[in-house]
N, C-alpha and C positions, 0 to 999 in steps of 0.2 A: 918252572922250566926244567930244572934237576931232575923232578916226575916224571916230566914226558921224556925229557931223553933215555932215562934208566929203564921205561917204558917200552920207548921204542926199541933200543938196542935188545931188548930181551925180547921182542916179537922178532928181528930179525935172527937172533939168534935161533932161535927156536921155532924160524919159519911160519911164523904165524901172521894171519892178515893185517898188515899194518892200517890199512885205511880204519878200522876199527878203535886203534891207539888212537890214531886224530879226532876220530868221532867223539869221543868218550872226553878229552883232554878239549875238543871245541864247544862241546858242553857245559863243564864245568866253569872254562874261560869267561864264556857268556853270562850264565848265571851269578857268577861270581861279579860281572861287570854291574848285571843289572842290580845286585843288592847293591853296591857300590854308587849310581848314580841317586837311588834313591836316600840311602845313608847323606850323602853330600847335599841334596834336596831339605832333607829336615835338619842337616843341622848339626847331627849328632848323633854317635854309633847307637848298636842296639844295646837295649839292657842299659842305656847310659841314666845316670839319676838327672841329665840336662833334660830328658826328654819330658819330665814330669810338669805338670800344668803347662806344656808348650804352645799348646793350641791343636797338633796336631802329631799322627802317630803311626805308626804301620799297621797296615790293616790286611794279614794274611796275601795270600797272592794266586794265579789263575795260570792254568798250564795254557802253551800255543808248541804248538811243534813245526818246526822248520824242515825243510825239505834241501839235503845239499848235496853234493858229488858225495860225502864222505857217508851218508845216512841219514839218517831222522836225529834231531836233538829236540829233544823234549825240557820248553823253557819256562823256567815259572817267573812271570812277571810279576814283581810286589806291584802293592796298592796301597794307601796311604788313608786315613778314615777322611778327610775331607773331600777327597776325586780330585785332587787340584796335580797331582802327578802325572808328568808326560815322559814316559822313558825314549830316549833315543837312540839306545841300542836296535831296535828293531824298528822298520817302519811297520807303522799301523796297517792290520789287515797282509799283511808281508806273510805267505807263504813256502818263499823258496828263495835261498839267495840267489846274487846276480847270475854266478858262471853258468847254474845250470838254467836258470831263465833263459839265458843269453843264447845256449844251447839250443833249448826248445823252441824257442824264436826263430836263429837262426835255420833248423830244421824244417818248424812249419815257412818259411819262406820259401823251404827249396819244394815245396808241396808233398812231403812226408808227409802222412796219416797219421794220428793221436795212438791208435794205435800201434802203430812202426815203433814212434817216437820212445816211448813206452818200455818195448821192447827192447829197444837199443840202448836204453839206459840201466835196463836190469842186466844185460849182458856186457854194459860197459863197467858198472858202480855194484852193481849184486843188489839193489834195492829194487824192489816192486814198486811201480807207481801206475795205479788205473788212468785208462786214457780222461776220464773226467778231469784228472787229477792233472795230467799235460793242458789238459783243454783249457782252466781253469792258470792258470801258468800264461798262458796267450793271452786273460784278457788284459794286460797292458795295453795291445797294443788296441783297444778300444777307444783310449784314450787320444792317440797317435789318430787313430779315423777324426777325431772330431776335432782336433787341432790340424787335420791336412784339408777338412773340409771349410773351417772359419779361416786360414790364414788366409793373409794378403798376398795379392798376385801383381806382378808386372804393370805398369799404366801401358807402354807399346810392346806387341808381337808383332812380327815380322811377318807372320805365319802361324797359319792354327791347324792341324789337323783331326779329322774327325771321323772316327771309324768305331765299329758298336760290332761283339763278337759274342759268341754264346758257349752259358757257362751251364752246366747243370746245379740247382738248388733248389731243398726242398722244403715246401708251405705244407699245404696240406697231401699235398703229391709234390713229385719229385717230376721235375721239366725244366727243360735248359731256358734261360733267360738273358734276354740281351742288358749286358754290359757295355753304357755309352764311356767312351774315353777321346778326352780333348787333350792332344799334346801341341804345346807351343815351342817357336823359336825366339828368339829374341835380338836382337840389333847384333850384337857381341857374339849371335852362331850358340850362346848355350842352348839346352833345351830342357823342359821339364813336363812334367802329369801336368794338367792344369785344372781338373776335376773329371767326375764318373757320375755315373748314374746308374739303376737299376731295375728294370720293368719288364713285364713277359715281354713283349716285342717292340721291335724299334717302330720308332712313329717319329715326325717331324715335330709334333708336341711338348716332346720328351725333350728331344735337341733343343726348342726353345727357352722352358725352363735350364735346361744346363747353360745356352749362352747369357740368360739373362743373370744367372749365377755369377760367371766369370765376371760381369758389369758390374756387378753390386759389390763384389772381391776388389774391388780396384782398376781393374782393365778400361781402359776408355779407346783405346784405337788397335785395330788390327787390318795391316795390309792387306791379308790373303787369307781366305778359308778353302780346304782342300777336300772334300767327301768323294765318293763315290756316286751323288747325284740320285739320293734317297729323294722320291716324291715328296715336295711340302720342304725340303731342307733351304733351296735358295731362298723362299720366301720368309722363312725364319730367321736367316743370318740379316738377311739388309734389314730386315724391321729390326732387330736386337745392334746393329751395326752398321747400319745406312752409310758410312763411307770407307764400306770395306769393298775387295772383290772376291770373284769368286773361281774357282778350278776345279772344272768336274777332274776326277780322275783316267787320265788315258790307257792305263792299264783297265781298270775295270770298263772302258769302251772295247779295248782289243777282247777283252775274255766276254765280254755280251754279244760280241760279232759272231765270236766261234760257235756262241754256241747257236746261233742264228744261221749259220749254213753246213752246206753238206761235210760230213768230215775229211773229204777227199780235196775242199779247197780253202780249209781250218788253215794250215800254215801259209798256204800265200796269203792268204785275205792280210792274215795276222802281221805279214811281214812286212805288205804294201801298208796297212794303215801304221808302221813305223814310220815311217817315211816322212807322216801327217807331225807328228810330236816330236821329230831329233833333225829338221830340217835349221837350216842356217839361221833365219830369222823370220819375223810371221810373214809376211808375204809368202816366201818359199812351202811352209805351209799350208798355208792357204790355196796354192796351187798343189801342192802335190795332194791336198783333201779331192779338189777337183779333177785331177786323175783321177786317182780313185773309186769316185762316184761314176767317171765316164766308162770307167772299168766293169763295175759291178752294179752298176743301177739294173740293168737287166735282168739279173739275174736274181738279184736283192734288192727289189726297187725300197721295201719300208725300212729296211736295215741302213740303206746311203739316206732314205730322208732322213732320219733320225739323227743321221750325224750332222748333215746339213742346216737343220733346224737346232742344231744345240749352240746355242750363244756364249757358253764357257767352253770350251776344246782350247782357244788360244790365250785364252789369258794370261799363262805361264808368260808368253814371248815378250812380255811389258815390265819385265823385272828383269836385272842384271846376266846374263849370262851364264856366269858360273854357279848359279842355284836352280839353273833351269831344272837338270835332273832330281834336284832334289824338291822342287813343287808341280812337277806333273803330274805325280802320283802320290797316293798314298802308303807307297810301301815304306815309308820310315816305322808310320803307327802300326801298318801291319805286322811288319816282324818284330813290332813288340808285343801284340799281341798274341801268336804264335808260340810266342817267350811262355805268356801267362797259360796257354791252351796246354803247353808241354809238360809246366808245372800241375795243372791241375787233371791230367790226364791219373795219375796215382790215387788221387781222390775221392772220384769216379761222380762222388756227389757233395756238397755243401748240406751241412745241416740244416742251418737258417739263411738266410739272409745276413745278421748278422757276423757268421762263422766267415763268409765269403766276403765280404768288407773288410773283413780283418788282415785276410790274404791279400786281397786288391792292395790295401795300404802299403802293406809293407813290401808288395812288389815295387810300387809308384814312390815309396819313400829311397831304396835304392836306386833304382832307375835316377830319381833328382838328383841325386848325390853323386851318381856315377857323371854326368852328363853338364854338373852344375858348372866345371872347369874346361867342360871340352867346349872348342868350335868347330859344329857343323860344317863337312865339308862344300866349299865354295863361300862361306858365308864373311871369312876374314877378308877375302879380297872385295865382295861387295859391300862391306861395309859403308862407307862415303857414299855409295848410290845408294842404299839402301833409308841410310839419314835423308836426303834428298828428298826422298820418294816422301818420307815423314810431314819435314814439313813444307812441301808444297799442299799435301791433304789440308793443314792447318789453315 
């Protein structure tokens, strides 16, 4: 310690890069740790005559170099002639300590490029690092994918929303790919990711297997599924969840209307089908749909069948009141999706598949964390109906 400080002071004195004193001083530290763990392993200093006929003995050592805010330290790991030594100075395969991982990490979450990342770190520390070399730094969170995709989930949701958005990633070409994402509420108003999926385009197939995931994760009941009213989707959910319901989305009926007539009666149509989904109770509903149609059948006769013939529009009105706005639509999932669209817009493309899993996670592992303490609004005061609702399904 005397060293380093006589060190230090004389690099400040003399104006010289301190981060390099650290570098040099956390080298040694190290090094000097690792002869020291091994020393204690066998028994007995080096050169000592205890070590003769012991059994075992040191056996030269193998460089690894660490990657840290202060520089590269170049470590030589001893080795012992039997292989039975495990030093704990470093973890195995460890090439950068935490802070700056932690860095990299946090940067690739905010959807920085490997390359950015890279750059900002030679312009923050003066060390070059190739973007492989950042890339390589991420895969932790690999690990983090495959532990969000086995872990256990909830027995009841209250609610599941389900909305699929498109990401660019490239196979053999580079083409955007839909990304399914199920997020859930739970009794208590938290909310979390509840899995994803990956496939050139959305299909009802795909949704299948994802709800059949959620089953086998633990989930056994869910009140309410909320989509958008993908072809093939109703008939996936009840076969995977036969005493669930269902809610098309009213937002994605009002923006199917518009784009179904002329744009000169885009915002009344829009306005009167408000009317259909923020009415008092379903009855009132259910009349004001029938306005509606007495309005615009003429004029849109296949646009009002459609609405007429859709058997989810009111499903919302059968659950408490103060969550109505929040299960008529899907816009909880969507502007988290938006979230991820924003992030990935700097990236312009994903390398693999893999690369993009990586991001997905560690967006969905924040998002859980943020969300894990909060209640959904309206969700604390329907609590008690909501239990209700539970177990009369039982």
């Amino acid at each position: 310690m005397n060293h380093f400080t006589t060190d230090l002071v004389q690099a400040l004195v003399t104006k010289q890069d301190v981060t390099e004193i650290f570098r040099i001083h956390l080298e040694k530290a190290m090094n000097h740790l690792l002869q020291s763990e091994l020393t204690a392993f066998l028994d007995y200093e080096k050169y000592d005559r205890a070590g003769i006929n012991s059994g075992n003995s040191r056996n030269g050592s193998y460089s690894r170099t660490i990657h840290t805010e202060y520089g590269d330290l170049l470590l030589q790991i001893p080795r012992d002639r039997n292989g039975e030594f495990k030093q704990q100075t470093v973890a195995p395969y460890k090439r950068s300590n935490d802070t700056l991982e932690s860095f990299v990490i946090h940067m690739f979450q905010k959807g920085v490029t490997m390359a950015e990342i890279a750059d900002l770190i030679e312009k923050m520390y003066g060390h070059h690092y190739t973007p492989q070399t950042i890339s390589n730094m991420t895969q932790v969170m690999v690990e983090h994918v495959d532990a969000f995709l086995k872990r256990s989930l909830a027995k009841r949701y209250v609610c599941v929303y389900l909305d699929a958005t498109y990401i660019a990633v490239k196979r053999e070409t580079v083409s955007k790919e839909a990304v399914y994402l199920a997020v859930g509420i739970r009794e208590d108003g938290s909310k979390e990711v509840l899995s994803y999926a990956i496939a050139p385009t959305e299909s009802a197939y795909v949704w299948k297997e994802l709800l059949q995931d959620l089953r086998e994760r633990g989930t056994e009941e869910v009140l309410l599924f909320i989509s958008d009213g993908l072809k093939g989707m109703v008939d996936a959910i009840f076969e995977v969840f036969p005493g669930a319901k269902y809610q098309t989305c009213c937002v994605h009926l009002a923006r199917n209307l518009a784009h179904k007539v002329r744009v000169s009666d885009r915002a009344e149509i829009c306005d009167d089908f408000k009317t259909v989904y923020r009415a008092k109770d379903e009855q009132a509903g259910r009349e004001a749909l029938e306005r509606f149609c007495d309005k615009w059948k003429t004029a849109y006769p296949k646009a009002t069948k459609a609405l007429v013939e859709n058997p989810y529009i009111f499903t919302f009105y059968s659950f408490p009141q103060s969550i109505w706005r929040s299960i008529y639509s899907t816009n909880l999932i969507e502007s988290f999706n938006k979230q991820i669209k924003k992030y990935t817009k700097r990236k312009e493309q994903f390398p693999h598949e893999e690369a993009l899993e990586k991001f997905l996670v560690s967006q969905f592992e924040g998002y859980n964390q943020r969300f894990a303490t909060r209640c959904h609004i309206g969700f604390d005061q329907a609590r008690a109906e909501l239990q209700a609702m539970f177990k009369s399904n039982t």
